[in-house]
Every structure is written in structure tokens, then in C-alpha cells.
N, C-alpha and C positions, 0 to 999 in steps of 0.2 A: 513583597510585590502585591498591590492591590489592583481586582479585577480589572479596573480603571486603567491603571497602567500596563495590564495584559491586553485591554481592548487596545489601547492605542498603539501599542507593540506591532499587533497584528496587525490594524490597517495600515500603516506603514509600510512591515513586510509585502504585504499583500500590492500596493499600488508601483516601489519596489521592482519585486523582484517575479511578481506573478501576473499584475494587471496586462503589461505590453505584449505578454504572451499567450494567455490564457483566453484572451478576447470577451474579457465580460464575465468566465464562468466563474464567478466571486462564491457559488454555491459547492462548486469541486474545492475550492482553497480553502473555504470553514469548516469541510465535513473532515480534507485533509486535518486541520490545525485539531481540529473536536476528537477525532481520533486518537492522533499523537497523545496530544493531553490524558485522552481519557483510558491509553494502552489498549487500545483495539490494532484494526487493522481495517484497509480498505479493498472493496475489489471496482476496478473501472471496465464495463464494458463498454466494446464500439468498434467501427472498424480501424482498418490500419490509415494512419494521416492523420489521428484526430488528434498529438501532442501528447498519448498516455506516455512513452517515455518519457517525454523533456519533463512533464510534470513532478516523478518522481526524482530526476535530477535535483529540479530548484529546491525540493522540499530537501533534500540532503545536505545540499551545500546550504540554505539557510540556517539549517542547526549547525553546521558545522561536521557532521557524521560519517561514519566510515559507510560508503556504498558500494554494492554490487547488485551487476542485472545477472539474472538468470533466463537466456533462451528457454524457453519449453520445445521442444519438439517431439516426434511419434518414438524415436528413437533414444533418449533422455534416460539415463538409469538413475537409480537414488542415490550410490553413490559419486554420480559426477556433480550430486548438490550438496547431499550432507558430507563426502568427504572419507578420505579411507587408508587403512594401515599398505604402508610397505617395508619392507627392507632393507634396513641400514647396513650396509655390509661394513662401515666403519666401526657401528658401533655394534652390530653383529645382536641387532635387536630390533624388531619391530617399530615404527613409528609412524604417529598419525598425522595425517597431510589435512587441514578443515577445507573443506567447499566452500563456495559461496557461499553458505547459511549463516555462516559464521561473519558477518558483517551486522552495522547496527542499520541501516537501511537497506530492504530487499527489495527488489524489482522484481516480480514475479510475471514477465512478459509471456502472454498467449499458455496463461497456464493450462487452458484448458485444452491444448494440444496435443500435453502430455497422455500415457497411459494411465490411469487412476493408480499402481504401484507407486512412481514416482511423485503424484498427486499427494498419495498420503505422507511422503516425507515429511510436508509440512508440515500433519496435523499437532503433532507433540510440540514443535516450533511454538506455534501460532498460540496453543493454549499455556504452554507452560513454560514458555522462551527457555526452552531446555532441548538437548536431545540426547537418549540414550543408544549407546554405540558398545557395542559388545561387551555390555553389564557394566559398564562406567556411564555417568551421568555428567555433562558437560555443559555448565551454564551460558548462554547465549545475552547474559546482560538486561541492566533493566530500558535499555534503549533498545530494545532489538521491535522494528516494524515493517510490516509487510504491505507493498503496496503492488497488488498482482490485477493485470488486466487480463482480458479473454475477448476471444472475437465471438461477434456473436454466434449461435448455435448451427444454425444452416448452412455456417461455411464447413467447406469438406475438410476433414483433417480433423474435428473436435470432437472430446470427448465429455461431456457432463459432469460438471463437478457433482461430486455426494452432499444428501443434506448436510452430514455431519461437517463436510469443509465449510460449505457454504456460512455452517453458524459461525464459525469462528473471525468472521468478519462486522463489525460494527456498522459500517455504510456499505452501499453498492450504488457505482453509477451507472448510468448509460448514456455515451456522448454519442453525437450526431455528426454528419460533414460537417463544414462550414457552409453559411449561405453563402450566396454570391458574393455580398459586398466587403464577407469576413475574409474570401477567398481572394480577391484581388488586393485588401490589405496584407495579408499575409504573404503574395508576391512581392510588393512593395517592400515589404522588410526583409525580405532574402536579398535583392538588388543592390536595400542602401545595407548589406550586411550587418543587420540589427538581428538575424537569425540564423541560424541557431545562437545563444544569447551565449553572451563573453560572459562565462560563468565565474571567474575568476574579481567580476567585477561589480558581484551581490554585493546583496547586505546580508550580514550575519545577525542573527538573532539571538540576543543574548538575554538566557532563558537559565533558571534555578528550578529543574524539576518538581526537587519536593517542594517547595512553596509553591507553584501552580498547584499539584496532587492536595495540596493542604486548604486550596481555594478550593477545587473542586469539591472535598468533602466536605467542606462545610456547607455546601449548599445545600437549602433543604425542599422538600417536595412533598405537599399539600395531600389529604388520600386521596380528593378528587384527581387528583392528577394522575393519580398510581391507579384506579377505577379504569380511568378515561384510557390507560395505555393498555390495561388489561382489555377491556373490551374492543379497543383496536385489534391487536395479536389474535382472540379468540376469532374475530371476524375473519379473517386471512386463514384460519384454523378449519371453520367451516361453511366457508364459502368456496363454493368447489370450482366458480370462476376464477377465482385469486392463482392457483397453482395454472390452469391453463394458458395464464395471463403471460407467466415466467418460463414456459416453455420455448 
């Protein structure tokens, strides 16, 4: 597969199965596909109404993948997401039940609702698409991603992600309402029943991992470039507006 043919892939996908819904944010579906590709993970904040779940839908059913969402709520233990031994009485032997985590697309809805306990489930997840569970190490796949929204911080009921989760994310966004003229489209397609979208009725993308991973590496980057991102990062580092910014 040459870039070429991954570019035109995507706009396809993209006009498809993400343009009639997404309403223009062509920016959320690159950072999506830039992600996937490049094994990170996303986090979307915004309020409630803004499409973060149908989002992680389409991107699911586009690759084709196993999905599950996960509610966060105050009340949320870590094993109702990683998953947990019970009692076979047939087989008169313990056995492990997997959680949601155990899927290759995560919906990690209003993570930040959770109590940082359950927050950390994720972290072994997210960095090592692994988790260990009473001294066994259980692979999570080399498709395993996470695509976790959060309201934003002022709403009552949230709790602050740690820097350390925070890093483990490649992009973060933040969506806004619709404006007006998005918001009357967006009636209009509930009426003529174009939404929520007949998911059944994507396009599938048909995608060979390791040869994207094998374009990706071979891409090369200039020092100036590596310079230029270093001194980005350091500014954000120490610029003590930047952290008040993200509060």
C-alpha cells in the first residue's frame, strides 16, 4: 500500500461514513485515523450532545472491530472494567470473566467521572495494551484503542485526570455545541431518519496494519523539525499560563 493509496482510502472513508455526521469536523477524523495508525489513543472533551459517542462507533465499524463503551460513573469499580474471577462450581475451579477492556475499540465515556481508582485501570492498558490480573499477564491485542471523552471540568460529578493518564493519550480534543445553522441540520436529519446513521450500511475499510506501521516508519524527520517540537514542549513546560490554560 503506498501513502497515496492510504490518502485516498481515508478521504473516502471520511466523506463515507464520517462527513454527514460529524458536520465538517474533518480535524476530529484525522487525529482519529493519525492515532489508530500511529497506536496512541484519543481523549475528546465537550459537553453532552456533541456526537462523542456515535464518533467512536463509526470509527469501529469502519475497521471492522470488536467495540465496547464503558459508562464511567462515581460509583464504577475496576473490576466492573477489567473483569474478574468467579466460581465454577461445574468445574469446581475458579474462572475469569474479561470486562469490557477486553475488546479491540474502547469507548471510555465521561471518564472523568470515575474515581481516579478506577481511572488507573486503564493506565497498564493504554501504555502496554496488556493487563495484569493476579500475577498472570493477559494480552489485549495489537488493535486494542482507546477512545475516552470527559465533560469538561466544572461539571459537578468530575474528577481530574492525572498527568500521568493524561500522557498516555496522543491527541485531546475539545468540541463545542453546534451553532445554530449545525443545530437545525442536525433536526432535519433526525425527521428524514438519516440519524442516528444505519451503521450496518458503512464502508468498511480495508486496511493491512503492518504495511501502514511500515509507511509510517519509514518516514523521515529533518533535526529542524525535532528542534522545533522540542522547543514547542519546553514552552508549555515553562510557561506557567499554559497549565492555567487547561484547568
Amino acid at each position: 500500500m503506498s501513502d497515496q493509496n492510504l490518502k485516498d482510502i481515508c478521504e473516502e472513508i471520511y466523506q463515507v461514513n464520517f462527513e454527514p455526521y460529524l458536520l465538517g469536523r474533518k480535524d476530529l477524523y484525522l487525529g482519529l485515523m493519525s492515532a489508530y495508525f500511529s497506536r496512541g489513543h484519543v481523549l475528546i472533551e465537550g459537553p453532552p450532545g456533541t456526537a462523542k459517542t456515535l464518533i467512536a462507533k463509526l470509527l469501529a465499524r469502519t475497521f471492522s472491530k470488536s467495540f465496547k463503551r464503558v459508562q464511567f460513573t462515581e460509583d464504577l469499580l475496576p473490576k466492573q472494567v477489567i473483569g474478574s474471577h468467579y466460581w465454577h462450581s461445574g468445574k469446581n475451579e475458579y474462572k475469569f470473566m474479561a470486562g469490557p477492556l477486553f475488546s479491540e475499540i474502547i469507548l471510555a465515556d465521561e471518564i472523568n467521572r470515575a474515581p481516579p481508582r478506577t481511572q488507573s485501570a486503564f493506565l497498564e492498558a493504554m501504555e502496554e495494551r496488556q493487563l495484569s490480573i493476579e500475577g498472570n499477564t493477559l494480552d489485549l491485542g495489537e488493535n486494542f484503542f482507546v477512545v475516552a471523552t470527559q465533560n469538561p471540568s466544572d461539571y459537578a460529578g468530575t474528577h481530574p485526570l492525572p498527568d500521568v493518564q493524561l500522557d498516555r493519550f496522543i491527541f485531546s480534543f475539545r468540541l463545542a455545541h453546534a451553532n445554530m445553522d449545525e443545530e437545525v441540520l442536525i433536526v432535519q436529519k433526525h425527521l428524514d431518519h438519516l440519524l442516528p446513521p444505519q451503521l450496518n450500511g458503512l464502508k468498511t475499510m480495508e486496511i493491512d496494519m503492518p504495511d501502514i506501521q511500515a509507511l509510517i516508519q519509514a518516514v523521515t524527520v529533518d533535526e529542524a523539525r525535532i528542534v522545533q517540537a522540542a522547543r514547542i514542549v519546553r514552552a508549555t513546560r515553562e510557561n506557567p499560563s499554559f497549565e492555567r490554560e487547561l484547568v
